[in-house]
mmCIF file as gemmi writes it, N, C-alpha and C atoms, coordinates in Angstrom:
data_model
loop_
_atom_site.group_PDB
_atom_site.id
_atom_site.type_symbol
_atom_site.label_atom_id
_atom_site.label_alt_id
_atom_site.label_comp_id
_atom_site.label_asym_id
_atom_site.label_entity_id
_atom_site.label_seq_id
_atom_site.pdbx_PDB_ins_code
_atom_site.Cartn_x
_atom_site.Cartn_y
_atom_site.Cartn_z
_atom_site.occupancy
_atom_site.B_iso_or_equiv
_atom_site.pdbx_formal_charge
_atom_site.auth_seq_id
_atom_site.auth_asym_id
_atom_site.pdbx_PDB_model_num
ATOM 1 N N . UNK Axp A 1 ? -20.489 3.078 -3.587 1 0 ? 1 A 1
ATOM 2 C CA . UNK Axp A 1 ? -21.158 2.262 -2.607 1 0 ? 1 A 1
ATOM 3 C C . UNK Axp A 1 ? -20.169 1.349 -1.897 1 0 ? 1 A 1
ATOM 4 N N . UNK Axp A 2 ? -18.776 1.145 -2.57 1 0 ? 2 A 1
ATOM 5 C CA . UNK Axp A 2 ? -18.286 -0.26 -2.408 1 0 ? 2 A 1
ATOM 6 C C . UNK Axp A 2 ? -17.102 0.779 -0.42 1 0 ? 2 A 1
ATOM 7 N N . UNK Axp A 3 ? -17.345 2.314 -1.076 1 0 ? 3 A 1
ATOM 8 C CA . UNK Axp A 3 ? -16.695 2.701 0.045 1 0 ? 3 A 1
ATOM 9 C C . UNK Axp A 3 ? -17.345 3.156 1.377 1 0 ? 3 A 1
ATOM 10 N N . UNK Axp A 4 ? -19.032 2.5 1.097 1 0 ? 4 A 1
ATOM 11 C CA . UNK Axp A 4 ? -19.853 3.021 1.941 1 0 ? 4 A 1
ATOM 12 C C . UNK Axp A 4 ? -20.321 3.962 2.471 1 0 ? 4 A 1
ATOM 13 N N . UNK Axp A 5 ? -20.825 5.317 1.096 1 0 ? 5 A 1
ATOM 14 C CA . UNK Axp A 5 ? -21.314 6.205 0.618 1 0 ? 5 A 1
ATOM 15 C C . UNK Axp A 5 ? -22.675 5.587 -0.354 1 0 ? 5 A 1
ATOM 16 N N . UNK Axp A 6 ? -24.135 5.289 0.668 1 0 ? 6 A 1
ATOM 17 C CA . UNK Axp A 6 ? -24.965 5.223 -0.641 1 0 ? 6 A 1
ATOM 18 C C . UNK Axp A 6 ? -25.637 6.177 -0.673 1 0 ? 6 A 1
ATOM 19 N N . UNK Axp A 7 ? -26.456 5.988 -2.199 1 0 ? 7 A 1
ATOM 20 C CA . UNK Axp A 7 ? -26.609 7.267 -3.261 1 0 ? 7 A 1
ATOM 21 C C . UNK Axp A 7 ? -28.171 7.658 -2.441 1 0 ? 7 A 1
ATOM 22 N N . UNK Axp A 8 ? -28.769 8.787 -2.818 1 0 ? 8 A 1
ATOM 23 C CA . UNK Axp A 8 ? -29.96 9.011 -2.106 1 0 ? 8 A 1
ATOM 24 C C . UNK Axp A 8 ? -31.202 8.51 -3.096 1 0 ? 8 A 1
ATOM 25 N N . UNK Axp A 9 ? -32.461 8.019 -2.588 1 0 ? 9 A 1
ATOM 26 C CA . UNK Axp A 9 ? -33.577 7.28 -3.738 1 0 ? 9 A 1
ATOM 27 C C . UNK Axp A 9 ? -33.603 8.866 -4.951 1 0 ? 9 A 1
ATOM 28 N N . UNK Axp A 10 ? -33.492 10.031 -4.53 1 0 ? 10 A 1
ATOM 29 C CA . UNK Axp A 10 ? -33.582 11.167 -5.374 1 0 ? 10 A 1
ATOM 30 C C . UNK Axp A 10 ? -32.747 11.417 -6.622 1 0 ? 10 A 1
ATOM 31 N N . UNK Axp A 11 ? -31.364 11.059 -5.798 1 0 ? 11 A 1
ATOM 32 C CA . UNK Axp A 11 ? -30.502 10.959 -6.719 1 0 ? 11 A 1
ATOM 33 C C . UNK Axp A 11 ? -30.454 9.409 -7.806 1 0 ? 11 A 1
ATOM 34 N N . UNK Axp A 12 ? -30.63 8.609 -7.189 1 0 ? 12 A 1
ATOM 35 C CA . UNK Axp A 12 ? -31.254 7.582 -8.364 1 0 ? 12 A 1
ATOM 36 C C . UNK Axp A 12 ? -32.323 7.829 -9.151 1 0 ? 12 A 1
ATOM 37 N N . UNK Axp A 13 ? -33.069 8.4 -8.473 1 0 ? 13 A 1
ATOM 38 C CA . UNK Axp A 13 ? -34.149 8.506 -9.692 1 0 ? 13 A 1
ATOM 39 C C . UNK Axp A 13 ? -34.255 9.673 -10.552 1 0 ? 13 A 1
ATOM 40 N N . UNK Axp A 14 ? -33.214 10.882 -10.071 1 0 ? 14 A 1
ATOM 41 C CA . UNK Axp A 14 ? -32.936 11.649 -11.482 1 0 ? 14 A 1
ATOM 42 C C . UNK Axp A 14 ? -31.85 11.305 -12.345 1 0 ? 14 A 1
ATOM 43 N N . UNK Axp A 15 ? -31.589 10.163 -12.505 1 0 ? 15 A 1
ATOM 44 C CA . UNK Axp A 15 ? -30.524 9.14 -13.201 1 0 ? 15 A 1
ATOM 45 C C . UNK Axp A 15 ? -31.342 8.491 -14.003 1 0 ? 15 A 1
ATOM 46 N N . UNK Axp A 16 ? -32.332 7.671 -13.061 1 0 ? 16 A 1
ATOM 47 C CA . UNK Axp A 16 ? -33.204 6.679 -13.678 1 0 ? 16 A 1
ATOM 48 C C . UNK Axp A 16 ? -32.111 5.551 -13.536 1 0 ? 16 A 1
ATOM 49 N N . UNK Axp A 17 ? -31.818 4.953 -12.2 1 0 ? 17 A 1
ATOM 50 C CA . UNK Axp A 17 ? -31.15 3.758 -11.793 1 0 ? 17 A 1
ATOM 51 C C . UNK Axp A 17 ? -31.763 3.384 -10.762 1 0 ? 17 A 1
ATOM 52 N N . UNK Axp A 18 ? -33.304 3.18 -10.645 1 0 ? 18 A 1
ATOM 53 C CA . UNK Axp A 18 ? -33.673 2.581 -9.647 1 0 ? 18 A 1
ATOM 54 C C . UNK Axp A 18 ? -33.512 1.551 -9.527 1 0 ? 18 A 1
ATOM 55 N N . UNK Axp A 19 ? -33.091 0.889 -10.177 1 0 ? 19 A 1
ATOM 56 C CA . UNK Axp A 19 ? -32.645 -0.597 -10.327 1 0 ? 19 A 1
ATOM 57 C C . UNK Axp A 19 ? -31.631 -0.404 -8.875 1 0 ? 19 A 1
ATOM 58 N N . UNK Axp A 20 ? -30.869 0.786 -8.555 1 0 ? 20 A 1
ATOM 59 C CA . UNK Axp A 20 ? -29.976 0.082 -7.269 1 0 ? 20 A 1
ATOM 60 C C . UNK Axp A 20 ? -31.114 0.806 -5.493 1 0 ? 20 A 1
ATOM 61 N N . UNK Axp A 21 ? -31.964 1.198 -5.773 1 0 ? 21 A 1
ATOM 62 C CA . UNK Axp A 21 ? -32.806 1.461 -4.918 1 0 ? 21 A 1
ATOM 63 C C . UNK Axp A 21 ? -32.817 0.484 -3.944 1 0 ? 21 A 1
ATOM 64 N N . UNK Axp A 22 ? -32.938 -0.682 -4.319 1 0 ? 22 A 1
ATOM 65 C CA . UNK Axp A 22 ? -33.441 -2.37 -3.231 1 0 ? 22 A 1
ATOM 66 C C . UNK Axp A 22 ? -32.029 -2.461 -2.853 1 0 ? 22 A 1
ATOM 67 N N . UNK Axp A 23 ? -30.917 -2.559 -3.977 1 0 ? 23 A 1
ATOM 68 C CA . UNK Axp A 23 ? -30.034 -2.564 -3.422 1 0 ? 23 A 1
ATOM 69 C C . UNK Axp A 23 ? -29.055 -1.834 -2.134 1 0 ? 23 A 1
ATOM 70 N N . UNK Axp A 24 ? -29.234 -0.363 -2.128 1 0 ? 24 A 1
ATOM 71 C CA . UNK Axp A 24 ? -28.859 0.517 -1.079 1 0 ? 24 A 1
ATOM 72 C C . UNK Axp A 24 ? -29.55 0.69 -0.058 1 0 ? 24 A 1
ATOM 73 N N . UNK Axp A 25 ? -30.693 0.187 -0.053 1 0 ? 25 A 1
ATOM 74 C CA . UNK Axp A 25 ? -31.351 0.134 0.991 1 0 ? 25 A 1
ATOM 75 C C . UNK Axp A 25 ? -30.973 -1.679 1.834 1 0 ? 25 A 1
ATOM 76 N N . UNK Axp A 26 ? -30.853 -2.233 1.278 1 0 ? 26 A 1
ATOM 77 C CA . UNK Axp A 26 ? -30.219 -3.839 1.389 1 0 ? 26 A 1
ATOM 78 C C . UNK Axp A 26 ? -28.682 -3.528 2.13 1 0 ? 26 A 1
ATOM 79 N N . UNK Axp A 27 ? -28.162 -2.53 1.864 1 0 ? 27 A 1
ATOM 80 C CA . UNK Axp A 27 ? -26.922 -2.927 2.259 1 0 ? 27 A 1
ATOM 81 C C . UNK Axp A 27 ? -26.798 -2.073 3.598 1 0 ? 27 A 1
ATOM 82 N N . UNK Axp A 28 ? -27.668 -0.641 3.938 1 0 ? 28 A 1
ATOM 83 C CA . UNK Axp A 28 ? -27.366 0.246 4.225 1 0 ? 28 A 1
ATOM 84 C C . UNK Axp A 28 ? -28.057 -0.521 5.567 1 0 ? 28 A 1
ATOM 85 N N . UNK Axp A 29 ? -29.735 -1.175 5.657 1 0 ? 29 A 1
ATOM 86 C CA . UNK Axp A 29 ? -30.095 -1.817 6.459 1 0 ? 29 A 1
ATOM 87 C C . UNK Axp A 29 ? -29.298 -3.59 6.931 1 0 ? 29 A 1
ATOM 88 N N . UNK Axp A 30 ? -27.905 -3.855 6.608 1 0 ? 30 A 1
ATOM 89 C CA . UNK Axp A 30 ? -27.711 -4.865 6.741 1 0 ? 30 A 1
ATOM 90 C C . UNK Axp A 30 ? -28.557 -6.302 6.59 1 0 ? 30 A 1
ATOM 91 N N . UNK Axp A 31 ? -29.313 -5.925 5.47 1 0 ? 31 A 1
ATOM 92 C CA . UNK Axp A 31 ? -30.212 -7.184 4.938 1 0 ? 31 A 1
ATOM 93 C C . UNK Axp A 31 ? -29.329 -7.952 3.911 1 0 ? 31 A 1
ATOM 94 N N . UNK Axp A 32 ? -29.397 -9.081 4.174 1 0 ? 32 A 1
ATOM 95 C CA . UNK Axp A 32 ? -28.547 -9.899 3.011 1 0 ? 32 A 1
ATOM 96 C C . UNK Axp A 32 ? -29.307 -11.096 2.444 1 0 ? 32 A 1
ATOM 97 N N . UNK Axp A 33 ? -30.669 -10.672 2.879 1 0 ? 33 A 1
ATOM 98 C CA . UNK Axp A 33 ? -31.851 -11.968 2.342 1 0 ? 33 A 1
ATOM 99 C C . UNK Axp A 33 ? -32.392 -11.032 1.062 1 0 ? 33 A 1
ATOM 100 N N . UNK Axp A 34 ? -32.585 -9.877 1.535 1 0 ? 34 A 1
ATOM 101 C CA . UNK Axp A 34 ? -32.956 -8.289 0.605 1 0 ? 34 A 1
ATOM 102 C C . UNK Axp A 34 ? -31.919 -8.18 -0.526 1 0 ? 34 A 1
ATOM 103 N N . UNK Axp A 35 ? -30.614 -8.187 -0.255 1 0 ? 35 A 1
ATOM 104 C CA . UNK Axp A 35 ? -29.609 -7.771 -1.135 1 0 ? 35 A 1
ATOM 105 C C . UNK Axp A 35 ? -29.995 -8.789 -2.44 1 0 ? 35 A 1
ATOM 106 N N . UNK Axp A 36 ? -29.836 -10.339 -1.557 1 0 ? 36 A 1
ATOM 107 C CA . UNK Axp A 36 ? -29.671 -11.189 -2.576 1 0 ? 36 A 1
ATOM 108 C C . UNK Axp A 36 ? -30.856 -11.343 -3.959 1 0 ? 36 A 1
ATOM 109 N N . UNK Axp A 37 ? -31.434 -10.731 -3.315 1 0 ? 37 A 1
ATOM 110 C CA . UNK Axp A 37 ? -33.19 -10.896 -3.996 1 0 ? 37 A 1
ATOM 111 C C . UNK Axp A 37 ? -32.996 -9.825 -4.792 1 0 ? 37 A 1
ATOM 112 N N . UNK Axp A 38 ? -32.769 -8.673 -4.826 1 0 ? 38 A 1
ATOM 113 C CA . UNK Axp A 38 ? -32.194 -7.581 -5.486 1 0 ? 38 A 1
ATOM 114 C C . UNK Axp A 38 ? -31.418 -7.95 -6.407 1 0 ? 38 A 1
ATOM 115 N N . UNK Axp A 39 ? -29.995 -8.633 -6.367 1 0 ? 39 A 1
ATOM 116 C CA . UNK Axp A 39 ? -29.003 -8.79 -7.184 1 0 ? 39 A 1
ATOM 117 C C . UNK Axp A 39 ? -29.65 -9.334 -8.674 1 0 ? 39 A 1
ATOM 118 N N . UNK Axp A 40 ? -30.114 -10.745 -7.673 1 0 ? 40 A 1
ATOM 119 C CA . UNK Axp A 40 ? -30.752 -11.383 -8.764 1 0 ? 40 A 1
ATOM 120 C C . UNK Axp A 40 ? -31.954 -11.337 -9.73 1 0 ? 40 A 1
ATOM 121 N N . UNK Axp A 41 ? -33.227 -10.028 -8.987 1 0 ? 41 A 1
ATOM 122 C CA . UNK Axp A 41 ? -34.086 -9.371 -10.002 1 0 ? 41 A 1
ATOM 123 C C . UNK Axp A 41 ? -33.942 -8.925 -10.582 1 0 ? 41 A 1
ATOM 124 N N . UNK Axp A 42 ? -32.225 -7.831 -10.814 1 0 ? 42 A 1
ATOM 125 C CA . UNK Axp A 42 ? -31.558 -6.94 -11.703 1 0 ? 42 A 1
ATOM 126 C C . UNK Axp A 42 ? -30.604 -7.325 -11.771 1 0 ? 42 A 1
ATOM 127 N N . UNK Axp A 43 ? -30.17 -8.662 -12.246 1 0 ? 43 A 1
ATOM 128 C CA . UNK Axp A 43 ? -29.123 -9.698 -12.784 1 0 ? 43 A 1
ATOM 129 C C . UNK Axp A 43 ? -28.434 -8.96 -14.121 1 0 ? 43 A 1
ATOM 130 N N . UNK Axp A 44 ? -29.665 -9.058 -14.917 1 0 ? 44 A 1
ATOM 131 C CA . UNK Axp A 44 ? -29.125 -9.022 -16.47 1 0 ? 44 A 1
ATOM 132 C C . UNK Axp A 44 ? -29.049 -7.361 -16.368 1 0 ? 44 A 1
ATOM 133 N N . UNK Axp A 45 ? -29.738 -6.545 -16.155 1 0 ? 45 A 1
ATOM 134 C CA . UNK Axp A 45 ? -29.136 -5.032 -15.606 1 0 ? 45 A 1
ATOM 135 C C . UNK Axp A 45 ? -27.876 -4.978 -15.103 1 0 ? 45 A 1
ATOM 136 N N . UNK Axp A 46 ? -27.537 -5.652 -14.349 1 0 ? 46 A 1
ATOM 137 C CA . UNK Axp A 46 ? -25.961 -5.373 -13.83 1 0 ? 46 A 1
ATOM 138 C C . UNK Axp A 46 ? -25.046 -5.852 -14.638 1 0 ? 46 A 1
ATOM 139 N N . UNK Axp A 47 ? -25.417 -7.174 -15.215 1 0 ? 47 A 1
ATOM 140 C CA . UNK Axp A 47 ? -24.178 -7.311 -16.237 1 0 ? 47 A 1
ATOM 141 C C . UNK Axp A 47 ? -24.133 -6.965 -17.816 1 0 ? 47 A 1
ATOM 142 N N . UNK Axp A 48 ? -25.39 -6.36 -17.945 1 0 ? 48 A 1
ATOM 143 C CA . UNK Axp A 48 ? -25.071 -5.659 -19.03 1 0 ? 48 A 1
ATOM 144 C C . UNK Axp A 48 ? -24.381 -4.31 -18.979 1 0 ? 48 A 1
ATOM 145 N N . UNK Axp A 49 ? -24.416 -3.907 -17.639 1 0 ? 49 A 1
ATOM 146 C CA . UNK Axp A 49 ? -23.484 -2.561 -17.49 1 0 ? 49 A 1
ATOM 147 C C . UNK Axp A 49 ? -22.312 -3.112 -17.244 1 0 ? 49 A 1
ATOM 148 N N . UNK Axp A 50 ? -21.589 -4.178 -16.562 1 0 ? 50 A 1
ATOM 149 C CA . UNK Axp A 50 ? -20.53 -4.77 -16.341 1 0 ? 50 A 1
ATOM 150 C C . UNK Axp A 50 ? -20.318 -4.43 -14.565 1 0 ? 50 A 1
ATOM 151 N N . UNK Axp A 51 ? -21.41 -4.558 -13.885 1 0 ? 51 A 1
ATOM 152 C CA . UNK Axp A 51 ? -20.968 -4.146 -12.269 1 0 ? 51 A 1
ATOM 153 C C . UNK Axp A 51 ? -21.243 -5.39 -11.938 1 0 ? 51 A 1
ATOM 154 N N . UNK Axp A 52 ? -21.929 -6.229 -12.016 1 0 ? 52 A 1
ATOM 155 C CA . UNK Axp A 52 ? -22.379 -7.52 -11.09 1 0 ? 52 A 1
ATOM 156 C C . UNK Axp A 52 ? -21.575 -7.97 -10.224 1 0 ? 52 A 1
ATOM 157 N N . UNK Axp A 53 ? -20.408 -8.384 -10.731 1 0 ? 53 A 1
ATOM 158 C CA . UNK Axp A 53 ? -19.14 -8.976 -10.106 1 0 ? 53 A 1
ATOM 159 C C . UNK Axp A 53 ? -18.485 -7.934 -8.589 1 0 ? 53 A 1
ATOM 160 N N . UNK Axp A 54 ? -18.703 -6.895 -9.281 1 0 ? 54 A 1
ATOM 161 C CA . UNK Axp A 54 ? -18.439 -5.484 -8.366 1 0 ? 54 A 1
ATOM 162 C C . UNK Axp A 54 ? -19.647 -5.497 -7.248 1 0 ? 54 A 1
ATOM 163 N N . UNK Axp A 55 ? -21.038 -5.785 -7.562 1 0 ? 55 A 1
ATOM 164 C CA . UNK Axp A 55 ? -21.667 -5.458 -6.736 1 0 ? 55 A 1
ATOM 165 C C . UNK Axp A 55 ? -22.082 -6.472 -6.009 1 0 ? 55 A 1
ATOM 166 N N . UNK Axp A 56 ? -21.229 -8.134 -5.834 1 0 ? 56 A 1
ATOM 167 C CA . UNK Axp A 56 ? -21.34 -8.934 -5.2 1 0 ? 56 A 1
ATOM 168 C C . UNK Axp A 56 ? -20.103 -8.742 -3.763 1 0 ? 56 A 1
ATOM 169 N N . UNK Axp A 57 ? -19.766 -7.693 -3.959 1 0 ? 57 A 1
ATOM 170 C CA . UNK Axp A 57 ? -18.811 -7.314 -3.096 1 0 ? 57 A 1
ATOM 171 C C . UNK Axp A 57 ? -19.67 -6.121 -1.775 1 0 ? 57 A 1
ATOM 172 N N . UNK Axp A 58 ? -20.519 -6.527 -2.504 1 0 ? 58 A 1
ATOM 173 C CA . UNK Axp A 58 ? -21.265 -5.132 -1.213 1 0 ? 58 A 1
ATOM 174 C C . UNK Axp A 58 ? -22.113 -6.416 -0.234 1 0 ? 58 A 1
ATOM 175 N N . UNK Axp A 59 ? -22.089 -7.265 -0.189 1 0 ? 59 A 1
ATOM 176 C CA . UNK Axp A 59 ? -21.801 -8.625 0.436 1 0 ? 59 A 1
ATOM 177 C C . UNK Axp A 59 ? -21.273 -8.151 1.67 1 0 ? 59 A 1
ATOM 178 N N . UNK Axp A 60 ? -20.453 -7.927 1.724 1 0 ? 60 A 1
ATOM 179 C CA . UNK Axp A 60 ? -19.222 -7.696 3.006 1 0 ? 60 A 1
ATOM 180 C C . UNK Axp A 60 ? -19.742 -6.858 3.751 1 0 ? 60 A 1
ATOM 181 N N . UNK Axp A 61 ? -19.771 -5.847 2.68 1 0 ? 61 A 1
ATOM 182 C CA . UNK Axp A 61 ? -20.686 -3.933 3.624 1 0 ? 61 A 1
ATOM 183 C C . UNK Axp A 61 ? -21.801 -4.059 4.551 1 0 ? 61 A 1
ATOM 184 N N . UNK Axp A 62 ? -22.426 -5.212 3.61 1 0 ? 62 A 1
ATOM 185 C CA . UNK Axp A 62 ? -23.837 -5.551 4.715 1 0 ? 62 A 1
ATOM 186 C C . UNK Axp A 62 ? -23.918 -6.575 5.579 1 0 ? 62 A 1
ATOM 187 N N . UNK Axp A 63 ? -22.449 -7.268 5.618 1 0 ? 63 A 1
ATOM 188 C CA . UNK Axp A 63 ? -22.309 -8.294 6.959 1 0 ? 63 A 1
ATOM 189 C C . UNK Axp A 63 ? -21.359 -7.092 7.823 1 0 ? 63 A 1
ATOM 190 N N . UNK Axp A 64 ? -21.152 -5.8 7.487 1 0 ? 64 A 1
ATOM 191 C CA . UNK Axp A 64 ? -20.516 -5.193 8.759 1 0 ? 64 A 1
ATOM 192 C C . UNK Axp A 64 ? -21.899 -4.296 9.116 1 0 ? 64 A 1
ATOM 193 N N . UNK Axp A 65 ? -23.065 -3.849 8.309 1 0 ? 65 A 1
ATOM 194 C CA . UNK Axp A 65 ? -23.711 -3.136 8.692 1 0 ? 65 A 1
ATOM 195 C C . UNK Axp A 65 ? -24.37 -3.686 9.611 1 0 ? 65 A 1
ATOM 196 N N . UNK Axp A 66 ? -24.779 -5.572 9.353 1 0 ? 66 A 1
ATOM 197 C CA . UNK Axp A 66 ? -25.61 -6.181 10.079 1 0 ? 66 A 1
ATOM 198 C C . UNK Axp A 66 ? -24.66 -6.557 11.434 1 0 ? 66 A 1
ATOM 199 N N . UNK Axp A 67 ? -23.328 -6.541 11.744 1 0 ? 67 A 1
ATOM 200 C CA . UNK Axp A 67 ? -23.102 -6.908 12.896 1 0 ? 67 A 1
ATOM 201 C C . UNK Axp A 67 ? -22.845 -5.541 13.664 1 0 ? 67 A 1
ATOM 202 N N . UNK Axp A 68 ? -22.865 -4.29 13.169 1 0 ? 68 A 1
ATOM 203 C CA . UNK Axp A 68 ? -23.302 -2.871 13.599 1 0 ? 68 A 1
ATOM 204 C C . UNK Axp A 68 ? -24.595 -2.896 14.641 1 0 ? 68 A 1
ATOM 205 N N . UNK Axp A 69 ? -25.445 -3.502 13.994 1 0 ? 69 A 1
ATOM 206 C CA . UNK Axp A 69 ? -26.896 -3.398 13.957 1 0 ? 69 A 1
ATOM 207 C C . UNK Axp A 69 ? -27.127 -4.505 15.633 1 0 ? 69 A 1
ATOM 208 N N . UNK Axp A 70 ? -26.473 -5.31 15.696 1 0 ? 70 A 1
ATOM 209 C CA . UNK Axp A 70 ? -26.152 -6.677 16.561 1 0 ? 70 A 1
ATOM 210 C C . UNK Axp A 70 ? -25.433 -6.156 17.63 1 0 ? 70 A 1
ATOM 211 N N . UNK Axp A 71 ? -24.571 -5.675 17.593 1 0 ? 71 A 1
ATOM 212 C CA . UNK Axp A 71 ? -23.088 -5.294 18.58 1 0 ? 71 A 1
ATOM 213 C C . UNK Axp A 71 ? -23.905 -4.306 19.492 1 0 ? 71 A 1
């Protein structure tokens, strides 16, 4: 995701990681009111896998998607 390749809802959910569903859709639509609300409903999910820190970096992705979206 962090290279701006997100995953499809199909392919998450034959994983069973819908937990990043809100998220790829958050970043992909340049929402960062969405992202944040996401991060933090699946807080303890992310850092019990050890991505949180990683996935506060998709931050950036969705201030270029949202000035995409603007421009």
């Amino acid at each position: 995701m962090l290279l701006g390749h997100m995953p499809t809802v199909e392919l998450l959910k034959k994983y069973h990681l819908m937990q990043f569903a809100e998220v790829t859709r958050a970043v992909s639509e340049g929402n960062l009111l969405l992202l944040n609300k996401a991060l933090v409903k699946h807080e303890t999910f992310f850092i019990r896998c050890g991505i949180f820190l990683i996935l506060e970096k998709l931050k950036i992705i969705t201030y270029r998607n949202l000035f995409k979206k603007v421009s």
